[in-house]
C-alpha positions as CSV (number, residue, x, y, z in Angstrom):
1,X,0.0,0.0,0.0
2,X,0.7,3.0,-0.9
3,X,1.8,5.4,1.9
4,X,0.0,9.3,1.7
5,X,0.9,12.5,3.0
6,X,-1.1,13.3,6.8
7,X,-0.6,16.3,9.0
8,X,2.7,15.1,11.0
9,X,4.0,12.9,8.7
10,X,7.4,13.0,7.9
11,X,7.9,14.1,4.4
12,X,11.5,13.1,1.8
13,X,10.3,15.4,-1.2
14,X,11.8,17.6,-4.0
15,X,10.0,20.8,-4.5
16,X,10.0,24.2,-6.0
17,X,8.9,27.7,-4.8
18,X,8.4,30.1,-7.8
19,X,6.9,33.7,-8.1
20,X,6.8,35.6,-11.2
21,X,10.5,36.3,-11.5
22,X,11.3,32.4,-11.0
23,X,12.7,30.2,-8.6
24,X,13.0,31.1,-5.1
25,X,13.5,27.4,-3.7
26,X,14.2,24.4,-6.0
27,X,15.3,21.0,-4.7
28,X,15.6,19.3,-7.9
29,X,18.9,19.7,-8.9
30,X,20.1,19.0,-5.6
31,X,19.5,16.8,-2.5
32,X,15.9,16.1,-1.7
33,X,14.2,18.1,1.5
34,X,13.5,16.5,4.7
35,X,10.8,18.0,6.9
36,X,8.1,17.0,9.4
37,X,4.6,18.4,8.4
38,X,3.4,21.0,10.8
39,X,6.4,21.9,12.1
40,X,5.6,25.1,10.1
41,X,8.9,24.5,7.6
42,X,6.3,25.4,5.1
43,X,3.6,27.9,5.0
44,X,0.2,26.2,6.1
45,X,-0.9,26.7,2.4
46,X,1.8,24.9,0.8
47,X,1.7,22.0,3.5
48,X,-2.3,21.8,2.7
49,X,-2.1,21.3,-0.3
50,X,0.3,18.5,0.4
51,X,-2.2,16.4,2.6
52,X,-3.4,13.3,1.0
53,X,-1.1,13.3,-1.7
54,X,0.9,9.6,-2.3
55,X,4.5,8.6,-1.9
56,X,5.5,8.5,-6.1
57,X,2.9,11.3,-6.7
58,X,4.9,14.4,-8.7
59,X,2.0,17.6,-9.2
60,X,2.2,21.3,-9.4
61,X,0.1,23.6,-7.7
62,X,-1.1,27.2,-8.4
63,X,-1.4,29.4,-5.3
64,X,-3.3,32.7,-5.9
65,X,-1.1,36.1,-4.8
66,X,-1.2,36.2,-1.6
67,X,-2.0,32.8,-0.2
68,X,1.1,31.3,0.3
69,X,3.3,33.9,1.8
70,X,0.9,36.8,3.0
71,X,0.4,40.1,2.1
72,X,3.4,42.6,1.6
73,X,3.3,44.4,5.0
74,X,4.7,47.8,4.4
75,X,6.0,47.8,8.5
76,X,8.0,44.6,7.7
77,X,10.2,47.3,5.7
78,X,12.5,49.5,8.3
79,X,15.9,51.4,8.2
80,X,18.8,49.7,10.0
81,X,21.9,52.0,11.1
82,X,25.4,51.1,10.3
83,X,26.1,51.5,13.6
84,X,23.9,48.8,14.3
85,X,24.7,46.2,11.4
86,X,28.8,47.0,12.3
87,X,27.6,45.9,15.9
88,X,25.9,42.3,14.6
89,X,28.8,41.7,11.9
90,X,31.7,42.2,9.9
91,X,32.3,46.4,10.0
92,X,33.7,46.3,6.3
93,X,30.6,44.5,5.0
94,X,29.6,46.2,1.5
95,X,25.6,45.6,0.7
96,X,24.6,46.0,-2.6
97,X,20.6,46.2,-3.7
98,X,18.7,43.2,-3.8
99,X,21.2,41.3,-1.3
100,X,19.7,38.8,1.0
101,X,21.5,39.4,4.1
102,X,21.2,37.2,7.4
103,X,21.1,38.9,10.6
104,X,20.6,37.2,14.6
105,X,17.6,37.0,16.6
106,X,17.0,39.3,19.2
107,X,17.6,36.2,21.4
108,X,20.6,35.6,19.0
109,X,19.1,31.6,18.7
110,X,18.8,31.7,15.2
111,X,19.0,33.6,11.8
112,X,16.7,35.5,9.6
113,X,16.6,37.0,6.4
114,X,15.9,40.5,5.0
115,X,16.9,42.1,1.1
116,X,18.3,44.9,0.5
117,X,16.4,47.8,-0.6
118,X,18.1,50.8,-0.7
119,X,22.0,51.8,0.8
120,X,22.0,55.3,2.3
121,X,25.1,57.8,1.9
122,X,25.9,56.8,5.8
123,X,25.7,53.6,5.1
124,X,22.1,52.5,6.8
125,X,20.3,50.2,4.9
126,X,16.5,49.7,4.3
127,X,15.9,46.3,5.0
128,X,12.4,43.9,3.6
129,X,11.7,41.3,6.1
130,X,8.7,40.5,4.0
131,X,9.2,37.1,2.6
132,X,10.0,37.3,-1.0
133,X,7.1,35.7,-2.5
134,X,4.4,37.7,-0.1
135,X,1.1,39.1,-2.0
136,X,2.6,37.8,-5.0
137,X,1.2,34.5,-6.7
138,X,3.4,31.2,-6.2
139,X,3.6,27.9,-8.3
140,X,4.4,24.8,-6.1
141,X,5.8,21.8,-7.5
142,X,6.5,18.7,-5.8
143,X,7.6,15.4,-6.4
144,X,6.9,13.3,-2.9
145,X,9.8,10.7,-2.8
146,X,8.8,9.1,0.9
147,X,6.3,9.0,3.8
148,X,7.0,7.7,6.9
């Protein structure tokens, strides 16, 4: 029997995040993802749409703008000091537009990720925490290698 895809279960896939100006996470050329379903690895519209799907099963899914991801939140985009980014990393950092750069947790546990949108004469930068596929439409594809 064929094993399928139940909130919890532990998932060996391939899979691709796309938005309008391509890829943002693609598995297929590489090493397959592991991950344990509502663990919140993936946004609860991505991992719904993988419920009751079979081991072997390989589909694409179209997720309307916003869905996914979220909306853009305009807040989520904030100025950052120099002062302040010398103080979490390397001083002689250069940031260039459109750079992903990772920066600590307050509680300095773990990592997250913000682009670059504009470099100030001071050297400040004007961060997007917004994930990069919010309020924008996203194509899922997946290819479901095991279940366990």
């Amino acid at each position: 029997m064929t094993a399928t895809i139940e909130s919890g279960s532990f998932l060996t896939l391939h899979y691709r995040l796309a938005g309008p100006q391509g890829d943002v996470i693609n598995t297929f050329e590489g090493k397959p993802a592991t991950l344990s379903l509502g663990n919140g690895e993936l946004s609860p519209a991505v991992e719904e749409r993988l419920i009751g799907l079979q081991e072997g099963v390989r589909t694409t899914f179209e997720i309307p703008a916003g869905e996914a991801f979220g909306e853009r939140n305009p807040d989520m985009v904030q100025w950052l000091a120099r002062k302040e980014l010398n103080d979490m990393g390397d001083p002689l950092e250069q940031y260039a537009v459109g750079e992903v750069v990772q920066l600590p947790t307050p509680d300095g546990q773990g990592q997250f990720a913000a682009v670059v949108r504009s470099v100030r004469d001071d050297g400040a930068l004007q961060l997007d925490f917004n994930h990069p596929l919010a309020g924008q439409p996203v194509t899922f594809e997946v290819h479901v290698i095991g279940v366990l």
